[in-house]
N, C-alpha and C positions, 0 to 999 in steps of 0.2 A: 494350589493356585486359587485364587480369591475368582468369586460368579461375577460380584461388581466389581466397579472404581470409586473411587471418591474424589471431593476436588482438590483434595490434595495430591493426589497420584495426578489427577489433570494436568494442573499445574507442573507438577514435577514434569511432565512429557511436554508441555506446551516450553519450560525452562530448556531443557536440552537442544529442542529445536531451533530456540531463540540463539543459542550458545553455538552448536552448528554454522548459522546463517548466519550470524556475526562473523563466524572464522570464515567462511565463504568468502563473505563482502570485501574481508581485508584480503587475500588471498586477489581475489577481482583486481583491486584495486592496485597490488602489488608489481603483478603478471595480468595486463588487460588482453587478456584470449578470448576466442567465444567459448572456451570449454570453462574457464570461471569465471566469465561474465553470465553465460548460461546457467549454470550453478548458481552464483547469488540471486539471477534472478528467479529459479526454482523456490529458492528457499523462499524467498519474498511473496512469490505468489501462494506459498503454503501457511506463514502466517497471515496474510493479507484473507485468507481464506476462514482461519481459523478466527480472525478479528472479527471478521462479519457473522459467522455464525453465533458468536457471541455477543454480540453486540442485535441480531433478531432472537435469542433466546432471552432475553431483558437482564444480560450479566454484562457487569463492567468490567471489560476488558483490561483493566489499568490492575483489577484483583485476580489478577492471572500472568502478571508481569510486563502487561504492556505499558509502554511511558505514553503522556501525551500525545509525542511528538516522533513516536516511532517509525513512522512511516518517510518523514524528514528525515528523519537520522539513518534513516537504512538507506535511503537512495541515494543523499550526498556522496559525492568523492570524497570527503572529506576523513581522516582517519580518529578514530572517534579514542 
């Protein structure tokens, strides 16, 4: 087992998470429960968490997978 990470392993864990909370959101959206509305919005507040510590470490978010407009897109009802 490797002592570090690199940002590419970063990335790669920050990707599956994103991949996760996408199947969440739709899932939410499909079946509106609190047990996957709950869910989506777990996941949401874990990149939403993940966005900001990145964005106060002076890295761009956007080179880790996130779109502009990520935060639109994930709250909409909208199926993406």
């Amino acid at each position: 087992m490797k002592d570090t990470m690199n940002i590419d392993d970063v990335k790669y864990i920050i990707a599956s998470v994103m991949e996760y909370a996408y199947e969440a959101r739709e899932e939410a959206i499909k079946n509106p429960n609190s047990f996957d509305n709950g869910r989506s919005l777990a996941y949401y507040e874990v990149l939403n968490t993940i966005y900001n510590r990145l964005d106060i470490c002076d890295q761009d978010p956007r080179e880790f997978g996130y779109s502009e407009n990520w935060e639109r897109e994930f709250l909409s009802h909208e199926k993406l």
